[in-house]
VOSE-999787 format. One record per residue (C-alpha): residue number from 1; residue in one letter; x, y, z. Coordinates in steps of 0.02 Angstrom, whole numbers, plus 50000, padded with zeros to 5 digits. Layout:
<atoms>
<NUM 'A' <X Y Z>>
...
</atoms>
This chain:
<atoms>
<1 'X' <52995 55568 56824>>
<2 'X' <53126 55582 56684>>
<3 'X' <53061 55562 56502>>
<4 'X' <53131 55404 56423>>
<5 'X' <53234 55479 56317>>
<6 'X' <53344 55600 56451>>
<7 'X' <53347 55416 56560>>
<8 'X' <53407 55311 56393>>
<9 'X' <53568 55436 56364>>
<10 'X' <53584 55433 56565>>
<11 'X' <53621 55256 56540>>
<12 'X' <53713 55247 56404>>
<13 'X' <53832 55379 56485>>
<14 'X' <53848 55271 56657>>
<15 'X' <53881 55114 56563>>
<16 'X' <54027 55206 56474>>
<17 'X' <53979 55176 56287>>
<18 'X' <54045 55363 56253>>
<19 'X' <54208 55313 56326>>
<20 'X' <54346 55336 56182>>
<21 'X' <54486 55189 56204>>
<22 'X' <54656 55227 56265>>
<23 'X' <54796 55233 56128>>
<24 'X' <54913 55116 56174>>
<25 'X' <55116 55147 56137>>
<26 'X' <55204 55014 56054>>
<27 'X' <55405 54987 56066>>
<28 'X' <55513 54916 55925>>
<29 'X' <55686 54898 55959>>
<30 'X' <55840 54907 55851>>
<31 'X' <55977 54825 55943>>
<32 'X' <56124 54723 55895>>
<33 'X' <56086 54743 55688>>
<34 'X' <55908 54655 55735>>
<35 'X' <55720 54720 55747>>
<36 'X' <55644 54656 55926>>
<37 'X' <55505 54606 55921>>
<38 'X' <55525 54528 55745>>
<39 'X' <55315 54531 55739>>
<40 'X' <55210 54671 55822>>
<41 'X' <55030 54721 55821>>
<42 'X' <54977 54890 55872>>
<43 'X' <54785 54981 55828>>
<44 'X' <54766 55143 55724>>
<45 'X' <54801 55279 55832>>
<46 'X' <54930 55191 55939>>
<47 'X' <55118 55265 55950>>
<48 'X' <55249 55174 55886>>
<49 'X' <55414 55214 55982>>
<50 'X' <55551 55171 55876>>
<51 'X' <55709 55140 56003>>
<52 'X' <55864 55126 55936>>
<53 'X' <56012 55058 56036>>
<54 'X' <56161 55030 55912>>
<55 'X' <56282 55147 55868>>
<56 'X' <56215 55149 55686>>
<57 'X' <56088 55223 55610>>
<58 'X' <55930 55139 55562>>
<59 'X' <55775 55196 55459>>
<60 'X' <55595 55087 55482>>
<61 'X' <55550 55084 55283>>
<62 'X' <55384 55002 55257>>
<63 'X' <55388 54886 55089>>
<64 'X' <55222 54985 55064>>
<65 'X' <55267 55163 55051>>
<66 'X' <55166 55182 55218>>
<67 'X' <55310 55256 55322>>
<68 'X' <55495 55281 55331>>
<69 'X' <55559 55316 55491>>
<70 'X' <55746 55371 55522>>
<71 'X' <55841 55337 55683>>
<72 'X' <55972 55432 55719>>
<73 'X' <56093 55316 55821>>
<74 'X' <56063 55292 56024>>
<75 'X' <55900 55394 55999>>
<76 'X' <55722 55364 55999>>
<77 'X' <55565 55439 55878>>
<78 'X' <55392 55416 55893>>
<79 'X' <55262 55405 55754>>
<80 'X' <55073 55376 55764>>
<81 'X' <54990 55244 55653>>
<82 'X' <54860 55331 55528>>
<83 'X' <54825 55170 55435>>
<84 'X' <54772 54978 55467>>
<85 'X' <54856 54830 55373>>
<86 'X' <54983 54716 55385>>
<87 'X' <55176 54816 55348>>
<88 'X' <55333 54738 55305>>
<89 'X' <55465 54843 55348>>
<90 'X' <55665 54869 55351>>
<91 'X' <55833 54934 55405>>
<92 'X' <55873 55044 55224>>
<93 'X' <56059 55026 55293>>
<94 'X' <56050 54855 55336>>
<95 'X' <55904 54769 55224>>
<96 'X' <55926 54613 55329>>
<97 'X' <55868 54706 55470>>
<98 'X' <55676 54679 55457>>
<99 'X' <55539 54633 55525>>
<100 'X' <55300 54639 55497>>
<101 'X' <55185 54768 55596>>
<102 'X' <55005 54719 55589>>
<103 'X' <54902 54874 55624>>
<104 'X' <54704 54845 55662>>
<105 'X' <54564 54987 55644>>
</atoms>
């Protein structure tokens, strides 16, 4: 018979409590001088893919100070969320470019 201890962590295993969750990737899209979508919400840890599809460049510059992102035109970056809150952010080129990010823990 297994002590109740070694049979405890046996279950706890099974049951997949030490599982770590998945980070998810998140797209943002710069097309057409606008941010799609317009609201996202990604968790700590996630990947944002910034895809750009104009033929101008475009940086994602968080009101914050939390990130700036440049996007070179027609090309795509990635960049991994550190930090939870709720980020306004825009286009340095084209301020009316913009657009919120809420990031949970």
């Amino acid at each position: 018979m297994l002590p109740r201890r070694t049979l405890l962590i046996g279950l706890a295993l099974l049951s997949g409590a030490t599982v770590p969750a998945q980070a998810a990737t998140i797209q943002i899209v710069m097309d057409n001088l606008v941010v799609l979508p317009a609201e996202a919400t990604a968790k700590v840890g996630d990947t944002i893919e910034w895809i750009n599809k104009d033929i101008f460049a475009h940086t994602a510059t968080a009101r914050n100070g939390d990130f700036d992102v440049a996007m070179p035109a027609k090309k795509t970056v990635t960049s991994v969320l550190k930090k939870a809150g709720t980020v306004e952010f825009y286009c340095r080129y084209h301020p009316n470019m913009k657009a919120t990010l809420t990031v949970t823990p």
